[in-house]
ZALO-272324 format. One line per field, with one value per residue: residue number from 1; residue in three letters; chain; x, y, z of N, C-alpha, C, CB in turn. Coordinates in Angstrom, 2 decimals. Each point is the difference from the previous one (the first is absolute). Glycine has a CB too. Layout:
BEGIN
drenro <- [NUM/...]
lopa <- [Ala/...]
nuke <- [A/...]
n_xx <- [X/...]
n_yy <- [Y/...]
n_zz <- [Z/...]
ca_xx <- [X/...]
ca_yy <- [Y/...]
ca_zz <- [Z/...]
c_xx <- [X/...]
c_yy <- [Y/...]
c_zz <- [Z/...]
cb_xx <- [X/...]
cb_yy <- [Y/...]
cb_zz <- [Z/...]
// end
This chain:
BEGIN
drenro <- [1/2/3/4/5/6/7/8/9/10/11/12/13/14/15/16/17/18/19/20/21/22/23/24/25/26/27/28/29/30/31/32/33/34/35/36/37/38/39/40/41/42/43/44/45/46/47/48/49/50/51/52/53/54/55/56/57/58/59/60/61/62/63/64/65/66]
lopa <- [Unk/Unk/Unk/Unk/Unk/Unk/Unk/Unk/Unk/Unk/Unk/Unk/Unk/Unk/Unk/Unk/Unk/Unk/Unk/Unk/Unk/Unk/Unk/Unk/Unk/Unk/Unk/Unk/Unk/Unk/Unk/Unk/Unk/Unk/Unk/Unk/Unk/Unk/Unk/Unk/Unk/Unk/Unk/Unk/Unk/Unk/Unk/Unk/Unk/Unk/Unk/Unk/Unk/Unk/Unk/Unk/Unk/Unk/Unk/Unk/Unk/Unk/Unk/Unk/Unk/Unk]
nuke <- [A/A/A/A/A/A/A/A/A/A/A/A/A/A/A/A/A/A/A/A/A/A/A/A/A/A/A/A/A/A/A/A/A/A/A/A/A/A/A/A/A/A/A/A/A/A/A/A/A/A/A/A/A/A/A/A/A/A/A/A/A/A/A/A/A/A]
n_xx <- [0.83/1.47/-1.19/1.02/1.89/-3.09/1.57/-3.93/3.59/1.28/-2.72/0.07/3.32/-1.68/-2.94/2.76/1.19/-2.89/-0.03/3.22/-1.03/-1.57/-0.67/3.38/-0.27/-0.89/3.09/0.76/2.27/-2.58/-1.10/0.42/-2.78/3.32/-0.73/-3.86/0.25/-1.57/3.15/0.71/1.00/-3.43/-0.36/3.10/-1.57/-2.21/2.66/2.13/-1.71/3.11/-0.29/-0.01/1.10/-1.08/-1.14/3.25/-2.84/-0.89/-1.77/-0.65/0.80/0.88/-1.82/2.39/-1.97/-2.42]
n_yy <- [-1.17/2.13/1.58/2.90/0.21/-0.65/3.89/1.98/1.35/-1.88/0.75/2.82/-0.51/-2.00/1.98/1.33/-1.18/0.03/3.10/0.74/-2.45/0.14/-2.46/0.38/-1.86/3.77/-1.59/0.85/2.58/-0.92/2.13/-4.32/-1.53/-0.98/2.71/-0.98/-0.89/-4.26/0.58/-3.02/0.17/-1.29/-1.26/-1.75/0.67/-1.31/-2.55/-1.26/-2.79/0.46/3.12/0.20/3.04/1.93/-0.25/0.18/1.18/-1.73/0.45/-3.67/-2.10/-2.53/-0.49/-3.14/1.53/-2.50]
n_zz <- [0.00/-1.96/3.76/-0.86/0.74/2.54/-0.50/-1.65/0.03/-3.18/-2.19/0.33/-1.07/-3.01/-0.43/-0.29/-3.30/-2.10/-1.14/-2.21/-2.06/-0.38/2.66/0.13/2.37/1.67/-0.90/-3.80/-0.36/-2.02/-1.31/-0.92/-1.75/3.20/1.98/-1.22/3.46/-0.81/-0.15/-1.53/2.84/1.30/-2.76/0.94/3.11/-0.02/-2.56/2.38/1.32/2.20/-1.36/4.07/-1.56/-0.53/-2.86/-0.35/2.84/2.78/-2.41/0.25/2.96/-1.82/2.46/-0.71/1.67/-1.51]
ca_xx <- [-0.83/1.18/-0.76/0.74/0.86/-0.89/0.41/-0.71/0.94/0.55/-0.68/-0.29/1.37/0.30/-1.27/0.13/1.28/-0.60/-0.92/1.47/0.26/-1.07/-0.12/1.56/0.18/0.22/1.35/0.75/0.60/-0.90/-1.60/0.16/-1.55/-0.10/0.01/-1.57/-0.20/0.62/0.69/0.13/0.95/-1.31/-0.92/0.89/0.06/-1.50/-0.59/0.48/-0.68/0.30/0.07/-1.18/0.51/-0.37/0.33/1.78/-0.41/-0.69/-1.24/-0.56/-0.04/-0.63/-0.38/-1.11/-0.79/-0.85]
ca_yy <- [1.17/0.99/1.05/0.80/-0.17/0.03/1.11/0.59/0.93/-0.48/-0.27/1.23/0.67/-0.36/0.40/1.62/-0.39/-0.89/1.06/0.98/-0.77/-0.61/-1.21/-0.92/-0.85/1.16/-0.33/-0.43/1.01/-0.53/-0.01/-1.15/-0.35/-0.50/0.84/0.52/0.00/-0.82/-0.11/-1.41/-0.73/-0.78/-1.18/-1.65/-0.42/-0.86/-1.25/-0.48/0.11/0.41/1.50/0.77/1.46/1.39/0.51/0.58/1.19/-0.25/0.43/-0.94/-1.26/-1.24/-0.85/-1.34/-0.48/-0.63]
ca_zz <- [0.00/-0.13/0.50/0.49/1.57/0.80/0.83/-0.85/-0.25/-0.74/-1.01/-0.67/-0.51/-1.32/-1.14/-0.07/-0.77/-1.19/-0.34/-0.46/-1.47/-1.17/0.67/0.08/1.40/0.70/0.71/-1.00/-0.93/-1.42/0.05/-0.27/0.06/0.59/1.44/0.34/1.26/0.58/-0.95/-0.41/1.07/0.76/-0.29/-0.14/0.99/0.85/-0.29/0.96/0.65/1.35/0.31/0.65/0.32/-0.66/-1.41/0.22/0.47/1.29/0.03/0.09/0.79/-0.21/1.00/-0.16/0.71/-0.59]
c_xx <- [0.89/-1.12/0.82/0.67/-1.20/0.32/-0.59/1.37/1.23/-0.96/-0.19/1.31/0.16/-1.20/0.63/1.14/-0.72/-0.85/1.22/0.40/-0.02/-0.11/1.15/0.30/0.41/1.58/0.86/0.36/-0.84/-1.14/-0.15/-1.41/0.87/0.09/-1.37/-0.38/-1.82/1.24/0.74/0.80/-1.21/-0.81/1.01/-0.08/-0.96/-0.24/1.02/-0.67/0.86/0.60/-1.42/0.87/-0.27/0.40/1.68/-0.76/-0.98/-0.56/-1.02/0.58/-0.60/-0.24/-0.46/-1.03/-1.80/-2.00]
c_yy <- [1.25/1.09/1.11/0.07/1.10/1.55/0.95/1.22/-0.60/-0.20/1.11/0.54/-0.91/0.21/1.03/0.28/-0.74/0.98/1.46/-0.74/-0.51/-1.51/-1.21/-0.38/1.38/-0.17/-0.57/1.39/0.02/0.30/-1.24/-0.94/-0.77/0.59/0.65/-1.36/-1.17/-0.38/-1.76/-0.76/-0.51/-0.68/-1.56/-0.57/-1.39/-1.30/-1.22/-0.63/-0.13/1.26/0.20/1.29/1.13/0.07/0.88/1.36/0.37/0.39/-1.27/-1.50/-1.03/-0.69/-1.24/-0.41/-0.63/0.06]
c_zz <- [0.00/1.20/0.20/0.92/1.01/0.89/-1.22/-0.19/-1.26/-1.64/-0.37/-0.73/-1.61/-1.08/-0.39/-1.71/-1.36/-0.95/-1.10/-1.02/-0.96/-0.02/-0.16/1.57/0.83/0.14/-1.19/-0.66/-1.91/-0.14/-1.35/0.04/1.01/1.43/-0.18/0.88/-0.21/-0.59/-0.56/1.01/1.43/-0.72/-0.47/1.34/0.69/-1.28/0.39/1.10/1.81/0.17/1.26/0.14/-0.87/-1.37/0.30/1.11/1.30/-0.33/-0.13/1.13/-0.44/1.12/-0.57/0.87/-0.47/1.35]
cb_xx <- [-1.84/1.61/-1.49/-1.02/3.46/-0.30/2.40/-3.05/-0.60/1.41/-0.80/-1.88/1.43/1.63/-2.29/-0.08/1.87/-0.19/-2.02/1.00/0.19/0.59/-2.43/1.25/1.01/-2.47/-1.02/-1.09/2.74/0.94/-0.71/2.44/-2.03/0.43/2.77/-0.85/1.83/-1.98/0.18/-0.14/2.70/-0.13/-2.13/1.98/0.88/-1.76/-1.42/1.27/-1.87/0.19/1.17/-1.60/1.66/0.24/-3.23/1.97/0.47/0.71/0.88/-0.68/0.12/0.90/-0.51/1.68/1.93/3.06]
cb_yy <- [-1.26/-0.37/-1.45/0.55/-0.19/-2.98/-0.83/-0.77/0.94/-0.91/-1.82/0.49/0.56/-1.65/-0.66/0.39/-0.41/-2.27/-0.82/0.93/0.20/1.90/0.75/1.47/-2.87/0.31/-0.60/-2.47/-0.57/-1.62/3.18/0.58/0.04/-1.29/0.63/1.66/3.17/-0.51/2.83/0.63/1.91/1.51/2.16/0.62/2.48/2.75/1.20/1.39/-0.77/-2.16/0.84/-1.97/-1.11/1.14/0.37/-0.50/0.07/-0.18/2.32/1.39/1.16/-0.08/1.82/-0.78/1.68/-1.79]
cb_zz <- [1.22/-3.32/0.98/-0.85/-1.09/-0.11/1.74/0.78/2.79/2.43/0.47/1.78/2.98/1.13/0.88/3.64/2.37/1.58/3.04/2.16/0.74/-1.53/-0.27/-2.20/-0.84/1.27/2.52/-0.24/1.91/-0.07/0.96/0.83/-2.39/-1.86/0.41/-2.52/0.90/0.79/0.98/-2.40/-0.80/1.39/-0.98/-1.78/-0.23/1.43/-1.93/-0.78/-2.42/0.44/-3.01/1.42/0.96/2.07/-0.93/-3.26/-2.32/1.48/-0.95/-2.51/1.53/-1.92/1.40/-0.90/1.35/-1.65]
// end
C-alpha cells in the first residue's frame, strides 16, 4: 500500500515544490519524464515487493503491511 507520508508539514512543503515544477520531483535538479513526480526511481521501488519506505522526496511511503 503506498500512502502519504504521515508528517502534513512535509507534504504540504513537497505539494508546494510540485506546484514551482510543474510536477517534477521538488528534490531533483532534472526536469526528466523520469523525475515527474511520481517519479520512476519509487515506482520500480514499490514494485518491489519487499521494498518498504519513503519516495526520494518523502512525500509518498510504501507500507508492506497487509
Amino acid at each position: 500500500m503506498v500512502r502519504l507520508n504521515e508528517n502534513q508539514q512535509i507534504v504540504n512543503l513537497v505539494r508546494e515544490g510540485l506546484k514551482q515544477t510543474g510536477g517534477y520531483c521538488p528534490c531533483r535538479t532534472e526536469r526528466t519524464p523520469e523525475t515527474k513526480c511520481m517519479c520512476k526511481e519509487f515506482r520500480e521501488q514499490i514494485a518491489d515487493p519487499n521494498f518498504e519506505g519513503y519516495c526520494h522526496c518523502l512525500l509518498y511511503y510504501k507500507d508492506n503491511q497487509k
